[in-house]
BATIBA-415971 format. One line per field, with one value per residue: x, y, z of N, C-alpha, C, O, CB in turn; chain; residue in one letter; residue number from 1. Coordinates in steps of 0.2 Angstrom, whole numbers, plus 2048, in hexadecimal, padded with zeros to 3 digits. Glycine has a CB too. Example, Ala and Ser with C-alpha at 12.3 -4.5 7.8 and 13.67 -1.06 7.14 Angstrom:
nxx [842  840]
nyy [7E4  7F5]
nzz [827  823]
caxx [83E  844]
cayy [7EA  7FB]
cazz [827  824]
cxx [842  840]
cyy [7F0  800]
czz [827  827]
oxx [847  843]
oyy [7EF  806]
ozz [82A  828]
cbxx [839  846]
cbyy [7EA  7FD]
cbzz [82D  81D]
ch [A  A]
aa [A  S]
i [1  2]
This chain:
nxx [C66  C5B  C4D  C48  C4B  C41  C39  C30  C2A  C25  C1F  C12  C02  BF4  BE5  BE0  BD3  BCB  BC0  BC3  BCC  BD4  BD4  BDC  BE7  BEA  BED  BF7  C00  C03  C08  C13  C1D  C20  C25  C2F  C34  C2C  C2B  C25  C1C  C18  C09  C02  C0A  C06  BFB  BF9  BFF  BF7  BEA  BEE  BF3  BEC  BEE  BE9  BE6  BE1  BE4  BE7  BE5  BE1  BDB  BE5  BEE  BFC  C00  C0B  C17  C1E  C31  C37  C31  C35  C3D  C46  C45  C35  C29  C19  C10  BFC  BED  BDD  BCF  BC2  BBD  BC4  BC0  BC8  BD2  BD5  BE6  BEA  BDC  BD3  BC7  BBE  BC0  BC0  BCA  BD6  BE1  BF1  BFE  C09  C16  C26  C31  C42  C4A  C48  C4B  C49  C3F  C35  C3A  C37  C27  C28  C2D  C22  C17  C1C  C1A  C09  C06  C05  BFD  C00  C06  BFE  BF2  BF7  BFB  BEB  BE8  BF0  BF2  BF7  C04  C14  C12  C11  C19  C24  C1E  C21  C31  C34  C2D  C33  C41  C3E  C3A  C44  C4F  C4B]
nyy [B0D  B0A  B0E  B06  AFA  AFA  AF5  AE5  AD4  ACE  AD7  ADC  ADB  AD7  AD2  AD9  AD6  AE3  AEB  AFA  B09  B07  AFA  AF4  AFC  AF6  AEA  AEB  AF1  AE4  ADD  AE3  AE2  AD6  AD2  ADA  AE6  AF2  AF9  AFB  B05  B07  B06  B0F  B1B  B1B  B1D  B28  B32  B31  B36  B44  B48  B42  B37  B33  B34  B3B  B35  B38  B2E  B24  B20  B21  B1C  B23  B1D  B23  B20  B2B  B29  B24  B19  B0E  B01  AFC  B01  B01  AFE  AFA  AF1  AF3  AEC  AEC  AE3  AE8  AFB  B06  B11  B22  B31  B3E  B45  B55  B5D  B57  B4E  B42  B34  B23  B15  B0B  B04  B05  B0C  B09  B11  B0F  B19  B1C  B26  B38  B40  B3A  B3A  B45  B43  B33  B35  B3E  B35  B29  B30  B34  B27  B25  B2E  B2A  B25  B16  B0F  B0E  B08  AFD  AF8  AF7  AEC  AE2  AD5  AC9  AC8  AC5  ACC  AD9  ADC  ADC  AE5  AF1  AF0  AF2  AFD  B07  B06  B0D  B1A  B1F  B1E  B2A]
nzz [A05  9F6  9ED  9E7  9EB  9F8  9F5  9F4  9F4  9FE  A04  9FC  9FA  9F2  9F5  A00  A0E  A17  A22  A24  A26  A31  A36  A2C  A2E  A38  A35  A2D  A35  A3F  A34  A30  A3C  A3E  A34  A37  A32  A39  A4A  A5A  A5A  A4F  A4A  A53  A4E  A3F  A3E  A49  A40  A34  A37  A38  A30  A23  A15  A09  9F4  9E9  9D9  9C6  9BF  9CC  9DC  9EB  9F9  A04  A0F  A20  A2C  A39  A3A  A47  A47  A3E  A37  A2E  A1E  A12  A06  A06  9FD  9FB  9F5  9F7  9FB  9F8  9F9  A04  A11  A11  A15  A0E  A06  A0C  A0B  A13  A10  A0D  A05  9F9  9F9  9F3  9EF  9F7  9FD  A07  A11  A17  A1C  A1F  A20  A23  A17  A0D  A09  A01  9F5  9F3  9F3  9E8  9DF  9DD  9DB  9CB  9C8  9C9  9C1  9B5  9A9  9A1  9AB  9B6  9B2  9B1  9BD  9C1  9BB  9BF  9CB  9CF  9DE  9D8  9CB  9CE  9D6  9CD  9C3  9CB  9CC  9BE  9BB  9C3  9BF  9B3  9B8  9BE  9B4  9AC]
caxx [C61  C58  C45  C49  C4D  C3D  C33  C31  C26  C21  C1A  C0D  BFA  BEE  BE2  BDF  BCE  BCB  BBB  BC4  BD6  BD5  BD5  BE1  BEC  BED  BEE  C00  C08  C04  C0D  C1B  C1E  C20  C2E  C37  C34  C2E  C2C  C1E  C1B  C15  C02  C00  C0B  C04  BF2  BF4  C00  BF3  BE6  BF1  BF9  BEA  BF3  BE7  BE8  BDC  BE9  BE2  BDF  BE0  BDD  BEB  BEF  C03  C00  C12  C17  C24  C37  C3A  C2D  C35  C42  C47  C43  C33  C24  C15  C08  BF8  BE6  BD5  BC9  BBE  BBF  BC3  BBF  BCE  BD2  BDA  BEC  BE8  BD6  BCF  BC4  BBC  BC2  BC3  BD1  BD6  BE9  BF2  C07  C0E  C1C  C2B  C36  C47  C4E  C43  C4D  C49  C34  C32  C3E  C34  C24  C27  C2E  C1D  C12  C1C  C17  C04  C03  C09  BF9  C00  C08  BF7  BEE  BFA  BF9  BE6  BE7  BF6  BF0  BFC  C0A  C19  C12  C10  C23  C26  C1D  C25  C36  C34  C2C  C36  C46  C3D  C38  C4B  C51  C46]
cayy [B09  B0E  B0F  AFF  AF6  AFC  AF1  ADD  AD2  ACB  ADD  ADD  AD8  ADA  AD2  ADB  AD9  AE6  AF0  B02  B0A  B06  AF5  AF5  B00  AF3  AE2  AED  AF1  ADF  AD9  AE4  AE0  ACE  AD2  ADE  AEE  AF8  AF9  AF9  B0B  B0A  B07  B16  B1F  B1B  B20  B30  B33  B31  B3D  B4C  B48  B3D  B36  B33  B38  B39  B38  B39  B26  B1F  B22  B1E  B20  B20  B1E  B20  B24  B2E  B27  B20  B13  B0B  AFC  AFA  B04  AFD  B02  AF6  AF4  AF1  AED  AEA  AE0  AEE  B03  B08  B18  B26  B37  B42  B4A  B5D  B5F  B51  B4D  B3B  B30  B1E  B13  B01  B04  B08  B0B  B09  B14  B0F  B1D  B1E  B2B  B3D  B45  B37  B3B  B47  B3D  B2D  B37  B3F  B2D  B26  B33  B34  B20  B23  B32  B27  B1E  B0E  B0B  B0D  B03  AF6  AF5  AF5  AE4  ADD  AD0  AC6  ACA  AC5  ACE  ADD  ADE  ADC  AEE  AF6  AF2  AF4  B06  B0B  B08  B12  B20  B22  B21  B2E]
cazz [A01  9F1  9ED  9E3  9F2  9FD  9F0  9F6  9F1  A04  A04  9F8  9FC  9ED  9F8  A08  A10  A1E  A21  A25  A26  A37  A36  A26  A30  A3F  A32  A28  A38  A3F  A30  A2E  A40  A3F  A31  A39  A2D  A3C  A4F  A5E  A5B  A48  A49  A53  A4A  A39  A43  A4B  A3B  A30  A39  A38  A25  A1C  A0D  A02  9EF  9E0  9D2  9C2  9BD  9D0  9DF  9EF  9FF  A04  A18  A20  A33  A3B  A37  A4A  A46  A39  A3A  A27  A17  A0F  A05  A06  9F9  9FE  9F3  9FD  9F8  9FA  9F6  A0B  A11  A13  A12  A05  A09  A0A  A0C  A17  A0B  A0B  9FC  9FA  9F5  9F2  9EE  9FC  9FD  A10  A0E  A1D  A1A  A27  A1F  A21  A13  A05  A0B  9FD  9F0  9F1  9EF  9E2  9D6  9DD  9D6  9C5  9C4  9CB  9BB  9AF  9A8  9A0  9B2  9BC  9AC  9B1  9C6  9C2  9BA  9C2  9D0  9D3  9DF  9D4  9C7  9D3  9D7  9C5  9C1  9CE  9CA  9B6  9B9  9C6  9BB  9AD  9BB  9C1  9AF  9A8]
cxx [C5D  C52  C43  C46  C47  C36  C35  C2B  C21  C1E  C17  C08  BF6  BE7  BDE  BD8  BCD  BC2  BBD  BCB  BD7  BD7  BDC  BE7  BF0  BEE  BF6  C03  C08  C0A  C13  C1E  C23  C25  C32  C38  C34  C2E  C25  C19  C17  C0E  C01  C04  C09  BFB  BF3  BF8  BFB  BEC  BE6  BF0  BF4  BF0  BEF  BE8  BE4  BE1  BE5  BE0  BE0  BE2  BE1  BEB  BF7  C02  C07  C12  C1D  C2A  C35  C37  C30  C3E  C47  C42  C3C  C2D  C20  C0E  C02  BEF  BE2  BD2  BC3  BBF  BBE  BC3  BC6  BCE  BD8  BDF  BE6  BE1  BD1  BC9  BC6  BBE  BC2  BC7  BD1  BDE  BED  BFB  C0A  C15  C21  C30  C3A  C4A  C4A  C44  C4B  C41  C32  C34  C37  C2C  C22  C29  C27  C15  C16  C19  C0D  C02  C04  C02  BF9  C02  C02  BF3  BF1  BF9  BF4  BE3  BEC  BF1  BF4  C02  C12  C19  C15  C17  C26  C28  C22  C2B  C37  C33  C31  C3F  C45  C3C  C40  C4F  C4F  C43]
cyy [B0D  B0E  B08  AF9  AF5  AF5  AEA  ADA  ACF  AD2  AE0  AD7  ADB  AD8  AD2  ADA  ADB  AE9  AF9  B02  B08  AFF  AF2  AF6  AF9  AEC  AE6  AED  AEA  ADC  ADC  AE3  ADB  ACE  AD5  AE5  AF2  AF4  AFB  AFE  B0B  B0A  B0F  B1A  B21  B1E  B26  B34  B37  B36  B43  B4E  B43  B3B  B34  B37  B35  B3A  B39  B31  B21  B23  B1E  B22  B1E  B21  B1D  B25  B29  B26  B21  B19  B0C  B07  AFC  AFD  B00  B00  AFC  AF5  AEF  AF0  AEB  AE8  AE4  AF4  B04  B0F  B1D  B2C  B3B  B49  B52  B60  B59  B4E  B45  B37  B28  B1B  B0D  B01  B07  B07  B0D  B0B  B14  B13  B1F  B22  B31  B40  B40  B35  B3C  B44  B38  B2E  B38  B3A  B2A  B2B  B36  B2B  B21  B2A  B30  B21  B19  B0C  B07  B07  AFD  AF3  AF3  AEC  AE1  ADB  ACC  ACA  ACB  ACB  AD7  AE1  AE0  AE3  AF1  AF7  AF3  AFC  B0B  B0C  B0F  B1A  B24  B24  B28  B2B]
czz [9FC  9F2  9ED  9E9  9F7  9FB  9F3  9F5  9F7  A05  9FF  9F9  9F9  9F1  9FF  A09  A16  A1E  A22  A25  A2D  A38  A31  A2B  A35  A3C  A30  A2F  A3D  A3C  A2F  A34  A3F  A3B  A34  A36  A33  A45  A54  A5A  A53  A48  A4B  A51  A44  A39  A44  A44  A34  A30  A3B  A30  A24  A19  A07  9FD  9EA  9DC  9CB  9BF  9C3  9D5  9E5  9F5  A00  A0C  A1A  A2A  A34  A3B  A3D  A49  A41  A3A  A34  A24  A14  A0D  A03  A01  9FA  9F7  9F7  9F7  9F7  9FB  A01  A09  A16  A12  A10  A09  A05  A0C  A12  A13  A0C  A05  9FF  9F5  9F5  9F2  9F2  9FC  A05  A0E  A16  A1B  A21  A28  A1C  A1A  A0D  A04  A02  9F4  9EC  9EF  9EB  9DB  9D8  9D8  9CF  9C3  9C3  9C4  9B5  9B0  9A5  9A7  9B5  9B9  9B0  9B8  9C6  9BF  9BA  9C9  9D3  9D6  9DA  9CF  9C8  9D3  9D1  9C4  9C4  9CC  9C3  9B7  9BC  9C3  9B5  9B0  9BC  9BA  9AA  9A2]
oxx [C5C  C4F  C3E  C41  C48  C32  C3B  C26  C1C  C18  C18  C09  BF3  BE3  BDB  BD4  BCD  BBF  BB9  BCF  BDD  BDD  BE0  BEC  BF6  BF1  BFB  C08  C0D  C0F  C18  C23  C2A  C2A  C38  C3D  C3A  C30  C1F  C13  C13  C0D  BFF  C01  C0A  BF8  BF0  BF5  BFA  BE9  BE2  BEE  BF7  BF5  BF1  BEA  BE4  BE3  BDF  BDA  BE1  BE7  BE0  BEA  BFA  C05  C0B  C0F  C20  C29  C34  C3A  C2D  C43  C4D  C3C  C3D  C2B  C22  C09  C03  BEC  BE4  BD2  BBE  BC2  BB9  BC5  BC8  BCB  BDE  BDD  BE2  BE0  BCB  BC6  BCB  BBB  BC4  BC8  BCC  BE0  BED  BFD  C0C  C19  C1F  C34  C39  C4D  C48  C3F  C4C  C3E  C2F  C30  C34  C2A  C1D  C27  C25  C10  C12  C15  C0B  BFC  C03  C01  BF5  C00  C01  BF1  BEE  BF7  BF4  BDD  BED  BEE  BF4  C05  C14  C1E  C18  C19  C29  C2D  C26  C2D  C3B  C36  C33  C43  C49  C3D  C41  C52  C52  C3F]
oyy [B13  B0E  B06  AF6  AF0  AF2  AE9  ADD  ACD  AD1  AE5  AD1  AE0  ADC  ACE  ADD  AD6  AE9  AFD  AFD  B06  AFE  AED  AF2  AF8  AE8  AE4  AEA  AE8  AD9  AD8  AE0  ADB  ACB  AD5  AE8  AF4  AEF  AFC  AFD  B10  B0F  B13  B1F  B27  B20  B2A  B39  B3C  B39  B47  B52  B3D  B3E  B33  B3D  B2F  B40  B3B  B2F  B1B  B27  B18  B28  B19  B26  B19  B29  B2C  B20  B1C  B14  B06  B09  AFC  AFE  AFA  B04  AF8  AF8  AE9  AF6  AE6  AEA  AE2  AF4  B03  B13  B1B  B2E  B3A  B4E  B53  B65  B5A  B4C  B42  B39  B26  B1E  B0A  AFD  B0D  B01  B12  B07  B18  B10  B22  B24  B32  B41  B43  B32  B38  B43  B39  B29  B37  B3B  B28  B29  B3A  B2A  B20  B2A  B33  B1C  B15  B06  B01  B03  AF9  AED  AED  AE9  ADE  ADF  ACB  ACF  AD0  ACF  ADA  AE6  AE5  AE6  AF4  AFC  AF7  B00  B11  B11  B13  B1F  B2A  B2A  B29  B2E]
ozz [9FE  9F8  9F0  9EA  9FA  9FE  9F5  9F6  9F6  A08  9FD  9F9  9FA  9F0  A02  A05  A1A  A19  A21  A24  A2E  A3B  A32  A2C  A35  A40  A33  A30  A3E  A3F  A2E  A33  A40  A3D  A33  A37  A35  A47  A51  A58  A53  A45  A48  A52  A42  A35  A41  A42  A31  A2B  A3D  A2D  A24  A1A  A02  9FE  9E8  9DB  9CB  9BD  9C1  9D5  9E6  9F6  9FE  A0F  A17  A2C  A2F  A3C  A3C  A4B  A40  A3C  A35  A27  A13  A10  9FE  A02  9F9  9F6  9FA  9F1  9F4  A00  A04  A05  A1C  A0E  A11  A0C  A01  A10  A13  A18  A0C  A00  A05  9F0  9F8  9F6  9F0  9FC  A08  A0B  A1A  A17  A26  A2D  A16  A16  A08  A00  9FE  9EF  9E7  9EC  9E9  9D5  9D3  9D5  9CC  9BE  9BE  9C3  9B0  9B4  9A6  9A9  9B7  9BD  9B3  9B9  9C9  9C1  9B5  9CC  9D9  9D3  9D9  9CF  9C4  9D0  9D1  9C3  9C1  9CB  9C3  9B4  9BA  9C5  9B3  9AD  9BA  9BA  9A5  99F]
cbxx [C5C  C5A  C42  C53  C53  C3A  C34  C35  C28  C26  C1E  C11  BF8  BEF  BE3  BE0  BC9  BD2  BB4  BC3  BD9  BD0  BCF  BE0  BE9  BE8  BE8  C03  C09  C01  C0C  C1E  C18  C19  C31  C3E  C2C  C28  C31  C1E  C22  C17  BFF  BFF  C0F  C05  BEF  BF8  C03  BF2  BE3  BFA  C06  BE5  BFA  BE1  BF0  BD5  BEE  BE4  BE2  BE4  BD9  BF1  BE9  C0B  BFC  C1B  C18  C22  C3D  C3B  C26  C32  C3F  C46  C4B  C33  C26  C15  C08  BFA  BE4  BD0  BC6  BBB  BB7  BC8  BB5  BD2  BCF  BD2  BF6  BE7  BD3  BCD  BC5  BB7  BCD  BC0  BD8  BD2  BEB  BEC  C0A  C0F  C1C  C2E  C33  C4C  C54  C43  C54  C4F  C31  C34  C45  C35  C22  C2A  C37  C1C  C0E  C23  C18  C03  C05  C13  BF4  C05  C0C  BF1  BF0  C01  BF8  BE4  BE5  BFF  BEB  BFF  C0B  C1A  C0B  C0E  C29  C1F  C15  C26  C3B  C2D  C26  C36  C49  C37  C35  C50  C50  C49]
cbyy [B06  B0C  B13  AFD  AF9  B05  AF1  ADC  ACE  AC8  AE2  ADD  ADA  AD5  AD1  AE4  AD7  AEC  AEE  B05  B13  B08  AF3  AFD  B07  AF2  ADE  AF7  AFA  ADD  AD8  AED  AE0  ACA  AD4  AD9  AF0  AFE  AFD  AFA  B10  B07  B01  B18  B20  B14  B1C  B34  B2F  B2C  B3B  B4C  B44  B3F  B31  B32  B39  B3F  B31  B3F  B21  B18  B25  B1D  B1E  B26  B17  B23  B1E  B32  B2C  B22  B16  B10  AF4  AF2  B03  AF8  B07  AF6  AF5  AF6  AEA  AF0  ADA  AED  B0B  B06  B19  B26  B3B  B47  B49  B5C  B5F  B53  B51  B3B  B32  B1A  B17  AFC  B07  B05  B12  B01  B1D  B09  B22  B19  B29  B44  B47  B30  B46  B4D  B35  B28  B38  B46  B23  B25  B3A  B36  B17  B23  B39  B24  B1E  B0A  B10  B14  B04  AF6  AFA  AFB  AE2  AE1  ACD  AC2  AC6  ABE  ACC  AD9  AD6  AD9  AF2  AF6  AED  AEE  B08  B09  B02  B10  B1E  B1B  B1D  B34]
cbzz [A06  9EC  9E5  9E1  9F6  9FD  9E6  9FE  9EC  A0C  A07  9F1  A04  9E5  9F6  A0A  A0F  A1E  A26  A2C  A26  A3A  A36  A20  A36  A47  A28  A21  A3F  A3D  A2A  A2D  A41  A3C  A2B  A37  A28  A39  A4F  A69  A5E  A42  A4D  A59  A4A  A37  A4C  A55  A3B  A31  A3C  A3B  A24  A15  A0D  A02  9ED  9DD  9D0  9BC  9B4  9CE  9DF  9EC  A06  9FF  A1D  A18  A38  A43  A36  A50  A43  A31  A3B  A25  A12  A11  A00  A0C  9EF  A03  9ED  A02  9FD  9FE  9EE  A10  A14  A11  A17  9FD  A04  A02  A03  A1E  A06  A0C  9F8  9FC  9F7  9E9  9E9  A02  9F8  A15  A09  A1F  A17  A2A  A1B  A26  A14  A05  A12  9FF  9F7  9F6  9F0  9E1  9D7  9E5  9DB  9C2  9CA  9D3  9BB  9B0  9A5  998  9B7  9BC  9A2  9AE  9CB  9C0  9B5  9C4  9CF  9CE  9E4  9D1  9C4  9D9  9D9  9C0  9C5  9D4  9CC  9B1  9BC  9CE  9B9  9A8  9C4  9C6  9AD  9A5]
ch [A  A  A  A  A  A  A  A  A  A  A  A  A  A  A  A  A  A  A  A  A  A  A  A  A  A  A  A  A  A  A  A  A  A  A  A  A  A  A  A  A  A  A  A  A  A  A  A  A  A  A  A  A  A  A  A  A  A  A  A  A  A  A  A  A  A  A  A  A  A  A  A  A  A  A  A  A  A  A  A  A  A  A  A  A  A  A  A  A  A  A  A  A  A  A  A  A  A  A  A  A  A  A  A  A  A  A  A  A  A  A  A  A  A  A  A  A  A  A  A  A  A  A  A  A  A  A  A  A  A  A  A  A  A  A  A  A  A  A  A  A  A  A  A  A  A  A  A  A  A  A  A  A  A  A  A  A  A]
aa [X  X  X  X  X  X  X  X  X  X  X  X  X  X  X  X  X  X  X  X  X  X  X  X  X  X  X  X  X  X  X  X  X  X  X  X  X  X  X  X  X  X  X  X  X  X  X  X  X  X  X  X  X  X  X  X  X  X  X  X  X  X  X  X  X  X  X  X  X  X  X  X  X  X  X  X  X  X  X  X  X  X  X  X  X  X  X  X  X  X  X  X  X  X  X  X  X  X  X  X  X  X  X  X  X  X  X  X  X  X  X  X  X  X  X  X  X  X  X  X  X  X  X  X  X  X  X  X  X  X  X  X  X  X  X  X  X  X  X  X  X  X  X  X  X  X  X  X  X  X  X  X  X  X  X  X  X  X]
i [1  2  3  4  5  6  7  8  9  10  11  12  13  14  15  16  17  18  19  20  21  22  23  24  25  26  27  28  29  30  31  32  33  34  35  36  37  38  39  40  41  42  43  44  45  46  47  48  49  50  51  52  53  54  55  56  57  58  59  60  61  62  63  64  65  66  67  68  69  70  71  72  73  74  75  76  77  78  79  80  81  82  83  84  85  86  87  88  89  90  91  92  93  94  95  96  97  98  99  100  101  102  103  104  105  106  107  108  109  110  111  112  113  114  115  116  117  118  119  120  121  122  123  124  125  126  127  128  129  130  131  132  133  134  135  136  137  138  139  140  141  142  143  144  145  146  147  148  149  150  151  152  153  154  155  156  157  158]
């Protein structure tokens, strides 16, 4: 399966409202659930995951968090995008450092080796300011899907 492919438009939620990661955390593994992405085990692995390895990231025109668990958790390939209604509070790969965020990427990844791959095509879209310009006023789902597959062919292409 490609990058391409992780993208789907049942997994894209411009409007999340949660009050914490906590609760965020336990609405995505609900839903991936319920399709079948992942398995019992992914909440708490996307939890204690998360309070080892943050993942938040100040880019320079937006900030995100890429929450993802350990592999056995995950059923199907899939990367989930997520906006809140409201900036929750998270902390910043690296430094634990408090940040908040609204844009949030659930990255299901089944294959360790293609970890560093799919981070590094996500952070050439997220340094690319007409992309971000464009996430930050896209609202519709469809439109949503749209971006991603349009950028992610120009990512792969050079």
């Amino acid at each position: 399966m490609n990058t391409q492919q992780m993208f789907q438009p049942e997994l894209i939620d411009l409007k999340v409202t949660v009050q914490d990661e906590e609760e965020l955390f336990e609405l995505i593994a609900k839903r991936l659930k319920q399709v079948g992405y992942v398995n019992d085990g992914y909440l708490e692995g996307i939890k204690s995951r998360e309070k080892v390895f943050p993942t938040g990231l100040i880019t320079e025109y937006l900030n995100i968090a890429l929450p993802h668990s350990d592999t056995k958790y995950i059923e199907r390939p899939f990367i989930y995008i997520i906006r809140t209604t409201k900036p929750i509070k998270v902390k910043q790969m690296g430094d634990n450092q408090e940040m908040e965020v609204r844009d949030l990427f659930f990255l299901g990844i089944k294959e360790p080796s293609k970890q560093v791959g799919l981070l590094q095509e996500l952070m050439v879209l997220f340094q690319n300011e007409a992309f971000v310009s464009e996430l930050q006023m896209t609202t519709e789902i469809e439109d949503m899907f749209k971006l991603f597959m349009n950028q992610w062919e120009e990512v792969k292409n050079g």
